[in-house]
C-alpha positions as CSV (number, residue, x, y, z in Angstrom):
1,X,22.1,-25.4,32.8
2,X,20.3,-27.2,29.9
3,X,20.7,-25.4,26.6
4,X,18.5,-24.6,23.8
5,X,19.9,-27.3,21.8
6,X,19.8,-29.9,24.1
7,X,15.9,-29.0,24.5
8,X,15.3,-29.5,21.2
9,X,17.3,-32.7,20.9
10,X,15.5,-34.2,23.8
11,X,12.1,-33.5,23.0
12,X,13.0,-34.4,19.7
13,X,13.7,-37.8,21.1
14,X,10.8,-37.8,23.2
15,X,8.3,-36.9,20.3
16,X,10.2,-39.8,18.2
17,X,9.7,-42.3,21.2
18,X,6.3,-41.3,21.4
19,X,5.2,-41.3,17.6
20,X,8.0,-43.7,16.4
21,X,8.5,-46.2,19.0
22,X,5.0,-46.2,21.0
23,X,2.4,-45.9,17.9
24,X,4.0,-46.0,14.2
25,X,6.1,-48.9,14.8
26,X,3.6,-50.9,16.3
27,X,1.1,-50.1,13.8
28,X,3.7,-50.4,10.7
29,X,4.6,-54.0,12.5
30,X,1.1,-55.3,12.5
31,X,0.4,-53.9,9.0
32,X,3.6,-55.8,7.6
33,X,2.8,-58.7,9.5
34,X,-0.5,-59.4,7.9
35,X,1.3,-58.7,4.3
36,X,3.6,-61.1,4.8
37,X,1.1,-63.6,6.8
38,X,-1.3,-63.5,4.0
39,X,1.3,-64.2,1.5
40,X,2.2,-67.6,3.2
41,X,4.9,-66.8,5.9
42,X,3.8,-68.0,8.8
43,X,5.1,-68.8,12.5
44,X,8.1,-67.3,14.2
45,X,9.4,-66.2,10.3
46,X,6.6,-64.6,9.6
47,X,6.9,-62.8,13.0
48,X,10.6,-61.5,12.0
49,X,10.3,-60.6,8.6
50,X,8.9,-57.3,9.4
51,X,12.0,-56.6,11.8
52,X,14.3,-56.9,8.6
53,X,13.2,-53.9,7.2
54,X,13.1,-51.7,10.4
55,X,16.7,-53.6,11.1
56,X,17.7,-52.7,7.6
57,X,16.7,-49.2,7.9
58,X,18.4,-48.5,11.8
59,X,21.2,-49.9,10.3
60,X,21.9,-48.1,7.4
61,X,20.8,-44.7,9.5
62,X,23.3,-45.6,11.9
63,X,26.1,-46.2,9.1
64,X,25.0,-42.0,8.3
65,X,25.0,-40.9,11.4
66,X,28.7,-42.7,11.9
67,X,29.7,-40.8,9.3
68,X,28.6,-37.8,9.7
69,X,30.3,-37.6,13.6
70,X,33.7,-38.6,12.0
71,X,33.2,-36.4,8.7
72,X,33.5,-38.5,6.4
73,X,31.7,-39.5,3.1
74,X,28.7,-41.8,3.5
75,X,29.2,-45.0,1.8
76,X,26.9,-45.4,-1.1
77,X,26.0,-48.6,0.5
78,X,24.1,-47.4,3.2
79,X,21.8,-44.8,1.3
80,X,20.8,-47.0,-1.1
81,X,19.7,-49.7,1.6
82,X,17.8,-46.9,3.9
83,X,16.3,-46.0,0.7
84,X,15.3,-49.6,-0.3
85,X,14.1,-50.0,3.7
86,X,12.1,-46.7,3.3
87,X,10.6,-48.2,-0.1
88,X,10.0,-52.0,1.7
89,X,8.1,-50.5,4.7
90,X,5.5,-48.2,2.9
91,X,4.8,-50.6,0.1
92,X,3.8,-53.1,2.6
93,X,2.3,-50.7,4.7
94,X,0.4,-49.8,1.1
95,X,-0.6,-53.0,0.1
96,X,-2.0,-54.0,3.1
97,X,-4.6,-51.0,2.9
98,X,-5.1,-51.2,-1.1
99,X,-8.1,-53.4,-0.4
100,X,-10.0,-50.2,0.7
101,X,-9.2,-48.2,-1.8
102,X,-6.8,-45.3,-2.5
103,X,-7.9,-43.5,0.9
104,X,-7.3,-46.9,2.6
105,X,-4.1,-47.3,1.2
106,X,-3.0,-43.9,2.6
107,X,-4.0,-44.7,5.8
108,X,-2.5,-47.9,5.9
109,X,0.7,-46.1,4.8
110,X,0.9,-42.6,7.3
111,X,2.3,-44.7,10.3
112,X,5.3,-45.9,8.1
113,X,5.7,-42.5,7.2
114,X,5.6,-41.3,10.4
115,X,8.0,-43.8,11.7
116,X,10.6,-43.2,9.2
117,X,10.3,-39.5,9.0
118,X,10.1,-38.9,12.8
119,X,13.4,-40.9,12.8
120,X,15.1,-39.1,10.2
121,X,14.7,-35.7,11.2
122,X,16.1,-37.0,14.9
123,X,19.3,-38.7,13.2
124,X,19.4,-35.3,11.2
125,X,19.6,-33.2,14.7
126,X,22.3,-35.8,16.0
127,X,23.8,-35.3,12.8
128,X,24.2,-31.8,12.9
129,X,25.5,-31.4,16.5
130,X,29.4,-31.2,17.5
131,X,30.9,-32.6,20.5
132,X,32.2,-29.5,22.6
133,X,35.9,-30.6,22.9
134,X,35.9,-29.2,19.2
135,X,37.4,-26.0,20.1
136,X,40.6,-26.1,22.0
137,X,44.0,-24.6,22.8
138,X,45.8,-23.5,19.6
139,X,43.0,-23.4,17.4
140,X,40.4,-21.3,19.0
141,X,40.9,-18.9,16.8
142,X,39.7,-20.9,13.1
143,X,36.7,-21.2,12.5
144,X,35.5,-24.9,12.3
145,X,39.1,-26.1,13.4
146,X,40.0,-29.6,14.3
147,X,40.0,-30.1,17.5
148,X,43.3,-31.1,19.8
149,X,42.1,-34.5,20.9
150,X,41.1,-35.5,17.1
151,X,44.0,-37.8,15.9
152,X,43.3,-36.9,12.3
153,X,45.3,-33.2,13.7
154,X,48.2,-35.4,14.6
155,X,48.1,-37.3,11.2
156,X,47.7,-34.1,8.8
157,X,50.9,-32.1,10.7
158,X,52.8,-34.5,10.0
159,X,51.7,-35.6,6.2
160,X,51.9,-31.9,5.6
161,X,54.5,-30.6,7.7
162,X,56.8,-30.0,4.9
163,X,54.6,-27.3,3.6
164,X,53.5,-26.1,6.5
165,X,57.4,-25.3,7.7
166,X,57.5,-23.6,4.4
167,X,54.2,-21.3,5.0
168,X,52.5,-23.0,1.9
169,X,48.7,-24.7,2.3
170,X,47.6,-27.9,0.7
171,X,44.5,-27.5,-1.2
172,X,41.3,-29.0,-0.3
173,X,41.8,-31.5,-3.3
174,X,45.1,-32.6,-2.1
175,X,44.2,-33.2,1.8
176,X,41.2,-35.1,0.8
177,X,43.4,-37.3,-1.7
178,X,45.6,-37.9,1.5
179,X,43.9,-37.7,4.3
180,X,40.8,-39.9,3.4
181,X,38.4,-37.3,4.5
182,X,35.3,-35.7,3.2
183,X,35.4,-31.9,2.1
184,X,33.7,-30.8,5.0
185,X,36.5,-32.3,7.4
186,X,39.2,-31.2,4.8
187,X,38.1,-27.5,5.6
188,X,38.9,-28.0,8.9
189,X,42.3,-29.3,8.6
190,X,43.2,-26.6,6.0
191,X,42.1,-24.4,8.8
192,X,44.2,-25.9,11.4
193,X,46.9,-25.9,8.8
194,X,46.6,-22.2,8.3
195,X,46.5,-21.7,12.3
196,X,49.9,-23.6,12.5
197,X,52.1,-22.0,9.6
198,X,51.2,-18.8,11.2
199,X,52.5,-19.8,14.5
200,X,49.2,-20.9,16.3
């Protein structure tokens, strides 16, 4: 049976396709093209310029949504190269239109705008949504625990079995200094912890 949340991921995705892939894109493409055309970039490298900065922005919201899904911080790296993308694609989108006028301009600009903000709140629902393995056996019963499967389980009993045989938690600060993990996913283990020095 299909879920709410599986509803509103796939017509999320279907409203993305439609706006994003079918209209924006094409539109943002053609407006960028003719930037970079009138600038003196012609031929096939004029043709792929405009794919850097969608590339560039995919990328960078792939490197997010890779982090998100393992829980770790996002590398610096990638937010400041979605934001420069972001930046690349409406300024061209802008500057194309500026020879109308302000209103020109903002026309000119909406299907960037649309494309990258239909695209971001999709990678924002993927974001947010857990695989369903995350609760299993042993750990049911914590909120937010880690699940069985997830090796980083394996890797925190044993960095902190010592103080887990001696019913004592690790702070957050101390399994995110060890473990590599972001506080989020360091909540979890703590959990999980807390589940196995009481005998879960």
């Amino acid at each position: 049976m299909t879920t709410t949340g599986q509803i509103i991921r796939w017509s999320t995705a279907g409203a993305v396709a439609g706006v994003a892939g079918a209209v924006a894109a094409v539109a943002s493409y053609e407006h960028a093209y003719a930037l970079v055309r009138a600038h003196g970039e012609t031929g096939w490298i004029g043709r792929l310029i405009p794919f850097t900065v969608d590339g560039l922005i995919y990328a960078s919201s792939m490197v997010m949504l890779d982090s998100a899904r393992r829980e770790v911080r996002v590398p610096p790296l990638a937010r400041w190269l979605l934001g420069l993308g972001i930046a690349a694609t409406l300024a061209a989108n802008v500057a194309h239109g500026l020879g109308h006028g302000p209103v020109g301009a903002a026309v000119a600009a909406w299907p960037a705008v649309a494309l990258v903000g239909s695209y971001e709140l999709f990678m924002t629902i993927i974001r947010g949504t857990r695989p369903s393995g995350d609760r299993v056996s042993g750990a049911e019963h914590v909120p937010g625990a880690v699940s069985g499967t997830d090796p980083l389980r394996v890797r925190a009993a044993q960095v902190f079995a010592a103080d887990v045989a001696a019913g004592r938690l690790p702070s957050i600060r101390a399994i995110r200094s060890r473990l590599r993990v972001g506080q989020p996913r360091a909540q979890q283990v703590r959990a999980y912890l807390a589940a196995l020095a009481d005998g879960g």
